[in-house]
LOZALO-572815 format. One record per residue (C-alpha): residue number from 1; chain; x, y, z. Coordinates in nm, 3 decimals, padded with zeros to 5 digits. Example, Ala and Ser with C-alpha at 12.3 -4.5 7.8 and 13.67 -1.06 7.14 Angstrom:
2
SITE    nr   kette         X         Y         Z
SITE     1       A    01.230   -00.450    00.780
SITE     2       A    01.367   -00.106    00.714
This chain:
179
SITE    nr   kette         X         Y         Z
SITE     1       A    00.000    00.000    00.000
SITE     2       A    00.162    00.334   -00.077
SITE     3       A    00.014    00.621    00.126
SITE     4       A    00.004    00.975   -00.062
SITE     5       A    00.054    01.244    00.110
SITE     6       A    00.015    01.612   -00.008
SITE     7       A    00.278    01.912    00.085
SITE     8       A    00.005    02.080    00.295
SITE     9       A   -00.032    01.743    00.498
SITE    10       A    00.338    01.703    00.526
SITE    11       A    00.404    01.934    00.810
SITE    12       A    00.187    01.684    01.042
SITE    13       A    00.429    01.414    00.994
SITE    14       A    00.769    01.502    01.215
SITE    15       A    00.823    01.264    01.476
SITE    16       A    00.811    01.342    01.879
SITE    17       A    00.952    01.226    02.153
SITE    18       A    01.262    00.965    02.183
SITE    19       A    01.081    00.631    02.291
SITE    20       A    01.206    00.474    01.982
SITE    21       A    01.574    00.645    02.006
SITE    22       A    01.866    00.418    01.929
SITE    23       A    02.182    00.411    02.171
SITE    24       A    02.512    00.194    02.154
SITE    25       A    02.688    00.142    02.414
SITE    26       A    02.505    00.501    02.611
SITE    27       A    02.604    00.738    02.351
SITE    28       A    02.242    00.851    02.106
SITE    29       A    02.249    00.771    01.754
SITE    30       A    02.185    01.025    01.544
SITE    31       A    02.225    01.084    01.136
SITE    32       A    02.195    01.371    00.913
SITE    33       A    02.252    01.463    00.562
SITE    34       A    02.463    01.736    00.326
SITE    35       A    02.196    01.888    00.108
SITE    36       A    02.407    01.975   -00.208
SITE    37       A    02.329    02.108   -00.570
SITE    38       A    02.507    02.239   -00.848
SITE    39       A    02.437    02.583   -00.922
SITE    40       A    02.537    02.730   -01.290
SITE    41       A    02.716    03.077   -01.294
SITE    42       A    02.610    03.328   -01.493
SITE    43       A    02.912    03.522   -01.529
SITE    44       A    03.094    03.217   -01.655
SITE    45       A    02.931    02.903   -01.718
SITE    46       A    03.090    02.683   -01.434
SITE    47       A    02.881    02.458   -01.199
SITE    48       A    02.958    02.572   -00.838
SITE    49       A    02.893    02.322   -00.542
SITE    50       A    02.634    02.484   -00.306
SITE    51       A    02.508    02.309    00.068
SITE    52       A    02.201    02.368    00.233
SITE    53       A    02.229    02.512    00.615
SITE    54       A    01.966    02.536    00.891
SITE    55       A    01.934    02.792    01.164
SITE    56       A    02.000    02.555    01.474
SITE    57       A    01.674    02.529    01.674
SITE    58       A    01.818    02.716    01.981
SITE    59       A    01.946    02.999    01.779
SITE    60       A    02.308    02.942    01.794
SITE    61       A    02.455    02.900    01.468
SITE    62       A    02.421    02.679    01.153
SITE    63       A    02.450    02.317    01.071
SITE    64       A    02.372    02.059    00.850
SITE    65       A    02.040    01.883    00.939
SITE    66       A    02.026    01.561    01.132
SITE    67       A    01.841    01.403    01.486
SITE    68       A    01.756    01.114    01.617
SITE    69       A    01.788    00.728    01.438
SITE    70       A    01.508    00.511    01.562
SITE    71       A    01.434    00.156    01.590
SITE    72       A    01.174    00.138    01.324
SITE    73       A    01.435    00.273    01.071
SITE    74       A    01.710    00.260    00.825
SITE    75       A    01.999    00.483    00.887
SITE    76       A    01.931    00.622    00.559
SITE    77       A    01.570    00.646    00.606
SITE    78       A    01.605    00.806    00.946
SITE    79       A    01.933    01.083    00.782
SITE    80       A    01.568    01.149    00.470
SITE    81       A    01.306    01.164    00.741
SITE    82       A    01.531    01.431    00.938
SITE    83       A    01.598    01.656    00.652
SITE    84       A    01.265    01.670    00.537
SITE    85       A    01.143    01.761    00.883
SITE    86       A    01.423    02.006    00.943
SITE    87       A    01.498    02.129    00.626
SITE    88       A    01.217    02.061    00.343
SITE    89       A    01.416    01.924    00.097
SITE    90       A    01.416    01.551   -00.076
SITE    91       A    01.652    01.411   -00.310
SITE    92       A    01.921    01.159   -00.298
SITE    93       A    02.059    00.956   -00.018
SITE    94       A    02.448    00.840   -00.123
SITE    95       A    02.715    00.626    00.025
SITE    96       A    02.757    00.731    00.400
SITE    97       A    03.020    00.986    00.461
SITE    98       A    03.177    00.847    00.802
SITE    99       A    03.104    00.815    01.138
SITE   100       A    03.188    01.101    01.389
SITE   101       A    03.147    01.080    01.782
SITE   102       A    03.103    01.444    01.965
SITE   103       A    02.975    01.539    02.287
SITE   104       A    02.655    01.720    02.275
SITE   105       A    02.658    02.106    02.385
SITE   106       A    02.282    02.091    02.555
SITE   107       A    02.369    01.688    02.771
SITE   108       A    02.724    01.602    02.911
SITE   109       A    02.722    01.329    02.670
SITE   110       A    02.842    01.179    02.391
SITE   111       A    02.667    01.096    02.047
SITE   112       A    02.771    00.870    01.764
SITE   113       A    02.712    01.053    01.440
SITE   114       A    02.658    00.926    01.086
SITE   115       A    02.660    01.186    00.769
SITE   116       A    02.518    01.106    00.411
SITE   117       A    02.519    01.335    00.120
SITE   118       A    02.206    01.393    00.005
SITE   119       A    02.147    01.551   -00.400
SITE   120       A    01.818    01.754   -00.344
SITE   121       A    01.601    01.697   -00.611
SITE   122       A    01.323    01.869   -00.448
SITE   123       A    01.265    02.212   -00.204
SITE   124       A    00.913    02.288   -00.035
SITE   125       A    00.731    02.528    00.051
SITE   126       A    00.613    02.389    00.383
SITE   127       A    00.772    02.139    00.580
SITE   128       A    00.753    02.045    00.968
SITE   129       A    00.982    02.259    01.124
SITE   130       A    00.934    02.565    00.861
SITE   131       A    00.831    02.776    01.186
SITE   132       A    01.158    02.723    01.395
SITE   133       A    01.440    02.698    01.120
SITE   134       A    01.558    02.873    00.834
SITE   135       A    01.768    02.757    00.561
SITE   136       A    01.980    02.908    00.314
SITE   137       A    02.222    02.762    00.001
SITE   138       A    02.574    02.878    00.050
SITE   139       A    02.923    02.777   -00.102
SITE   140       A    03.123    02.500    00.063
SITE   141       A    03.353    02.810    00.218
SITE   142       A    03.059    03.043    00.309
SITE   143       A    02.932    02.665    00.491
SITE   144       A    03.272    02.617    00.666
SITE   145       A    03.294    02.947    00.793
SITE   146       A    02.912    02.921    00.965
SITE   147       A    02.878    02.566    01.069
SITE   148       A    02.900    02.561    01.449
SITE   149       A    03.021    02.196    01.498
SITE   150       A    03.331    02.117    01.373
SITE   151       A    03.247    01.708    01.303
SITE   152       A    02.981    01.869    01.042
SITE   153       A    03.293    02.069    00.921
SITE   154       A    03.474    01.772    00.865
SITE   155       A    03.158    01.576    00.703
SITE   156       A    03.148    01.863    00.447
SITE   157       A    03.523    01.828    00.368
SITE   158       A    03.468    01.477    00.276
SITE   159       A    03.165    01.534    00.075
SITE   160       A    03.406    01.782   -00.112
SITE   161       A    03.674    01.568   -00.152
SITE   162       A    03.468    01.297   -00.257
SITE   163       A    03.259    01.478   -00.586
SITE   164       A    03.653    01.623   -00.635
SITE   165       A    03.750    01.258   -00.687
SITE   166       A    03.440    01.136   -00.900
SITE   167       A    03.609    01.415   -01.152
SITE   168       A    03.282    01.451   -01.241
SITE   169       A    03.161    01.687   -01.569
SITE   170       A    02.841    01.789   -01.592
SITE   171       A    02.712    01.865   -01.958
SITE   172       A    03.056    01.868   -02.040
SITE   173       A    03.162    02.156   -01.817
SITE   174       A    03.451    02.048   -01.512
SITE   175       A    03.246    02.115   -01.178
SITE   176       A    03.412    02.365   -00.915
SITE   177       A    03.336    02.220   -00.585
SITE   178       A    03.505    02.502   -00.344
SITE   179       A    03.420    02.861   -00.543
């Protein structure tokens, strides 16, 4: 049975709560995702890497989407569900970026961390936590310079390195990852 859901709907569907929370060994798991698009430049023609960045719910800073991984879920399905709810956007899950443990600023403790890239394929209007985030596109430099956890710093770096790597060309034109 597939359920169909429309964008107004959508809002209604974050999850509460952390009954269904995952831990290993104490530490929360939690998993988040690298929005990223290519973005053509006028001036010149060349495809420039952009990320998508949230406000951090508290107010303090920016960062990459990501929360809990429940029991009912995929890593990758839990690293989708938390960017659509924090950051309205859908797209492409890819090859996990690493793992990362950090010690969370709010608990004295410590958190296990998994980062995908995700290719956006899709931005809406409304999403779940529209009200208490906002989100903006910025270069891989303009990302660096904002994101307030340095783990998420290193995530990105990989994510750069990675598409470097790939070498890829897009409609023939070499892709600048770091303009």
């Amino acid at each position: 049975m597939v359920a169909v859901v429309s964008q107004e709907n959508i809002v209604a569907l974050a999850r509460t709560g952390r009954h269904l929370q995952r831990y290993c060994k104490g530490r929360r798991q939690v998993v988040g995702c690298i929005p990223y698009r290519y973005k053509t430049s006028q001036q010149n023609s060349l495809r420039e890497l952009q990320v998508l960045v949230i406000s951090s719910q508290k107010g303090k800073g920016m960062l990459f989407p990501k929360g809990g991984w429940e029991k009912d879920e995929s890593k990758t399905e839990a690293a989708l569900r938390e960017t659509l709810e924090e950051a309205g956007v859908r797209g492409v899950v890819e090859r996990q970026l690493g793992k990362w443990s950090f010690k969370s600023k709010t608990y004295d403790t410590f958190y296990d961390g998994y980062m995908f890239p995700l290719l956006v394929q899709e931005e809406l209007d409304l999403w779940p936590e529209m009200d208490f985030r906002q989100r903006k596109w910025m270069s891989v430099l303009e990302a660096k310079e904002v994101c307030q956890h340095g783990w998420m710093i290193e995530a990105l770096d990989r994510l750069v390195s990675r598409l470097a790597s790939k070498k890829q060309h897009i409609e023939g034109e070499e892709v600048h990852p770091c303009l």
